[in-house]
N, C-alpha and C positions, 0 to 999 in steps of 0.2 A: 467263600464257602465255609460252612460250617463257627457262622458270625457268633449264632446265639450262645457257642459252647464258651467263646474268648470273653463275653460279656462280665463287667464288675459286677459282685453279684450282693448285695447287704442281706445280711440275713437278719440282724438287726440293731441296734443304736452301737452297741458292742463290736460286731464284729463282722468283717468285711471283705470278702475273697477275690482273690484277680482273676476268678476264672470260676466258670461253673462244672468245671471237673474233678471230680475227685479220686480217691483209691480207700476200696471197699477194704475193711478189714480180712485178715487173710492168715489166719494162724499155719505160723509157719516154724513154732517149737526149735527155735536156734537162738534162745536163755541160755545162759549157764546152769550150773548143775545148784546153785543156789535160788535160778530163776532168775536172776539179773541181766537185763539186756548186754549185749556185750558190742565190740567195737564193729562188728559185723554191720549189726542193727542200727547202728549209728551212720555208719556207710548209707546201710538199705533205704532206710528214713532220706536221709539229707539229699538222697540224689535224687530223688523226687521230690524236693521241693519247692518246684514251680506248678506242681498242683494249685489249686484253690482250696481242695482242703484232703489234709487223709487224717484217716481213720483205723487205729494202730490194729494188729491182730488182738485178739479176744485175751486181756489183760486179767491177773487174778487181784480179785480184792483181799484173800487171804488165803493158808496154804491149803484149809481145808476145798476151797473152792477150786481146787484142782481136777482137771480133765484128761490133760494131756502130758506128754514128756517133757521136760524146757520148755516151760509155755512161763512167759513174765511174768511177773507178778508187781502189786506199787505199795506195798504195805510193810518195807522195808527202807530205813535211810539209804542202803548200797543200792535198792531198786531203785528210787525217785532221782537219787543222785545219778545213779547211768542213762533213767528217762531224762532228764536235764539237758545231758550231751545231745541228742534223738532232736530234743523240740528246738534248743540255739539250733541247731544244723537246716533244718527245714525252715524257722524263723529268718535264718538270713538269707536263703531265696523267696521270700515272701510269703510262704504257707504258710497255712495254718491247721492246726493237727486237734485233735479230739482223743483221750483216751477210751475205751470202748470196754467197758469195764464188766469181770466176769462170775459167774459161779456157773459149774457144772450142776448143781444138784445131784439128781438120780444118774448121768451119766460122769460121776466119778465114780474113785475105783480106792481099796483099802492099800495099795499098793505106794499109790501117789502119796497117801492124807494120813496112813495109820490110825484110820475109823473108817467105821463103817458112814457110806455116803449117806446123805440128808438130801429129801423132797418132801413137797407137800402131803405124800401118800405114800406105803409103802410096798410100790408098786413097780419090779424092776422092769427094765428095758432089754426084753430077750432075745438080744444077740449081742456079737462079739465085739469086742473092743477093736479100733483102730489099731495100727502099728503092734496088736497085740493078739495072741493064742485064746487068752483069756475071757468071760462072757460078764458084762457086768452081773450086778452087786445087786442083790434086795436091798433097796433104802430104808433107813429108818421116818419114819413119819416126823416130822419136825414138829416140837412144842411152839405156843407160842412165844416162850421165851426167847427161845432158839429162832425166830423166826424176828423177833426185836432187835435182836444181837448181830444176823445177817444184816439186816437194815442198816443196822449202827454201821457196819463193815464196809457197805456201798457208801456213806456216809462219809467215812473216813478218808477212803479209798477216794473220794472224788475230789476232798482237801488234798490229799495227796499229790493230784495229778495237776494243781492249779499250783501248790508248791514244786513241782516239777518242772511247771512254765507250759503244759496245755494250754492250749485254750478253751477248752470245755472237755466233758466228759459225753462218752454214748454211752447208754443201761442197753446191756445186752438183754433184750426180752426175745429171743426169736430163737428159733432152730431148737427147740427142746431141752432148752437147757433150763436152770431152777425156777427163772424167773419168767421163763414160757409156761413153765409144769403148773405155775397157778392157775393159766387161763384154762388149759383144755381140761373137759371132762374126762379123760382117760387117765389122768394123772391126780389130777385133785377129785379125789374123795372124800375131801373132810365134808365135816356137818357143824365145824366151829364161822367164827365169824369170817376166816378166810376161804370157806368154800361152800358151796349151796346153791346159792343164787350167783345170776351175772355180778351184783355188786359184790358181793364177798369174795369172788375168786377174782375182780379187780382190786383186789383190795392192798392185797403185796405190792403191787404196783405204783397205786398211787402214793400210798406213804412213803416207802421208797422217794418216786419221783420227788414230793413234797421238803422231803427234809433237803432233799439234795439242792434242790433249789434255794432252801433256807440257809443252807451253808454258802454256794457258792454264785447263786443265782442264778432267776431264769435264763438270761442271754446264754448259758453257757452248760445248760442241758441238752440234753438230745437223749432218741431211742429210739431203737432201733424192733422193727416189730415183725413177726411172721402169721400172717391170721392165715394163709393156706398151710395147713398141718403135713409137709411134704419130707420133712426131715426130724427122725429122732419119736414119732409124735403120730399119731394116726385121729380123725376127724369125730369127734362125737356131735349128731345131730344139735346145733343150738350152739356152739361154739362161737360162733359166725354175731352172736346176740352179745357174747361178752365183748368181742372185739369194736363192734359199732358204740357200745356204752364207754369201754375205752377208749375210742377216740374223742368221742367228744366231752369228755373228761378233761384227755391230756390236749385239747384244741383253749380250752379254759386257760390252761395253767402259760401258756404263748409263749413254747419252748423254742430253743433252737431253731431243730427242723424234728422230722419222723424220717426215717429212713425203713424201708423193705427189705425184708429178708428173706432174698427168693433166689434160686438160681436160673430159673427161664422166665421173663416174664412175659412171655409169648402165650404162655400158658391160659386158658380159660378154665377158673376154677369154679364151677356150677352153682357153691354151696355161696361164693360171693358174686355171685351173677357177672363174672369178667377178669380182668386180669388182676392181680395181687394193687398193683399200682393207682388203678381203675377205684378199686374198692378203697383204698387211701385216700382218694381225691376226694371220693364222692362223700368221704364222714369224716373230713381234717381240711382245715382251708389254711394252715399254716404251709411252714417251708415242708416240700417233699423231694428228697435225695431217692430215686431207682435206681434199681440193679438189676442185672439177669439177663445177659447174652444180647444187651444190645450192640448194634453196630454204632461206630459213629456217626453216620450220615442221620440214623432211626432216632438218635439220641439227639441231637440239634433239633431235629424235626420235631420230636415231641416237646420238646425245652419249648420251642416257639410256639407249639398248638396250646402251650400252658397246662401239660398232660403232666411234669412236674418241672421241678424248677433247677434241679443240678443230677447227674447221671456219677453214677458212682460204677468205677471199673475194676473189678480183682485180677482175672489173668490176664486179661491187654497191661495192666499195670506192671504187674509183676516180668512177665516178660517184653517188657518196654519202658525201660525206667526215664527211659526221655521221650515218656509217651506225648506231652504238651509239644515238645517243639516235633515231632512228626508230623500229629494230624496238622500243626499250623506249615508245615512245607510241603504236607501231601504224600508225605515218604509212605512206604510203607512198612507194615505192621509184624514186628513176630509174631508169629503164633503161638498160644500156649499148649504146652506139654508136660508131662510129667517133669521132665528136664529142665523147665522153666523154675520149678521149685529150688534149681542151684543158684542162680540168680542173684546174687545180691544187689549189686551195681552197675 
């Protein structure tokens, strides 16, 4: 039962998973007040390391790229050095881990960053903040100086995290955050080279991708994408036309994998004639990592129908930190809850 999920899985010459399970990123802001993972996370990480691969919570490439409260960050010696502890701990049960690398954009706040936040348009997001009273922030419209310099920062941030001992990095592009804000029309209003056209609001993107690869190589990229606008982000007619030119863009460049960033993928979204997952297959023939409320049995099943290739879990994870040796005994499953957030080990 449940063969296809145990199977060794190559993603490619580089790198090589015992398993095609993984655990979806899952920001869960228990950094120190520096931002530095702490012994906790260390825990969190390592006891999940008979995964096949995880994929850290939503990491900052710098301070300004702040979102959240104790949310990590890799752009500090004390930060890479305490990711360091994180990747030995998972590397000695055989994982393999990915940093999943961040900026808020227009969903950060002057609170976090002492500025005012940066997106493609200066166009806020009108409602309130998380864990907070407070409503974001009108962004300032990003030059494109400032928009080189983030690059440079992904850039860095993805050295960072192979000096850490990753094994690759995820670009966070999905759930409305900076590097979402390029794709959709509600957010990018520019009329310079990064906005207009499908190719110009892909464009953050693939430079981005491009250098990243140039620094640390392709085996050891990956992205993470949301082309159903469900979070942070609302649907502009023709959105749907950026995302198809983006993938087969990033299908060129023969990353990692592409991973989905969706929380139901039960879902039929109209505007991509089918499920989030569906719409990946049909315009990426490389590795595809899904997510969103499936079960295990749904998850094997699709693995084998070739619907994708590795099933990525947040709360069965989090509340199951020995989720790999369950399904392989059949045990059964906690369930997740608010309460699963205490969780560490």
């Amino acid at each position: 039962m449940n063969e296809k999920l145990f199977e060794v899985y190559k993603l490619n010459d580089t790198l090589i998973l015992q398993n095609r399970i993984a655990m979806a990123p899952i920001t869960r802001c228990f950094a120190n007040d520096d931002l530095v993972p702490t012994e906790d996370m260390i825990k969190y990480y390592s006891s999940r390391g008979d995964l096949g691969l995880i994929i850290t919570e939503a990491t900052l490439i710098s301070k300004e790229a702040q979102g959240y409260p104790n949310q990590p960050g890799i752009f500090t010696n004390e930060q890479i050095e305490a990711w360091s502890k994180v990747t030995k701990g998972v590397h000695e049960k055989g994982g393999k881990i990915f940093s999943q690398l961040f900026h808020a954009g227009r969903l950060s706040h002057s609170i976090y960053t002492n500025r005012t936040p940066l997106a493609p348009s200066s166009v806020a997001f009108d409602e309130r903040m998380p864990r907070s009273e407070l409503m974001y922030e009108e962004p300032k419209a990003l030059t494109t100086n400032e928009i080189k310099r983030i690059i440079n920062d992904f850039v860095q941030a993805s050295k960072n995290a192979i000096e850490a001992g990753f094994d690759g990095i995820e670009f966070h592009v999905a759930n409305g955050y900076l590097p979402d804000q390029f794709l959709h029309q509600v957010t990018n209003q520019r009329n310079d080279e990064y906005g207009g056209s499908v190719e110009n609001r892909a464009r953050f993107i693939l430079e981005a991708i491009d250098k990243m690869v140039e620094a640390i190589g392709k085996n050891r990229v990956a992205i993470r994408l949301s082309p159903h606008a469900y979070l942070h982000m609302s649907y502009v007619q023709g959105d749907e036309d950026t995302f198809v030119y983006l993938l087969k863009e990033l299908e060129k460049r023969e990353l990692a994998y592409i991973h989905t960033g969706i929380y139901d993928d039960s879902e039929i979204v109209p505007y991509l004639n089918g499920k989030v997952s569906e719409f990946m297959r049909d315009n990426y023939r490389g590795n595809l990592i899904a997510n969103g409320s499936y079960s295990i049995e749904q998850s094997n099943n699709a693995i084998d129908e070739n619907k994708f290739d590795i099933i990525a879990f947040g709360r069965l994870a989090v509340a199951n930190p020995d989720l790999v040796e369950k399904i392989k005994t059949n045990k059964s499953l906690e369930t997740y809850d608010n309460d699963s957030l205490n969780i560490l080990i």
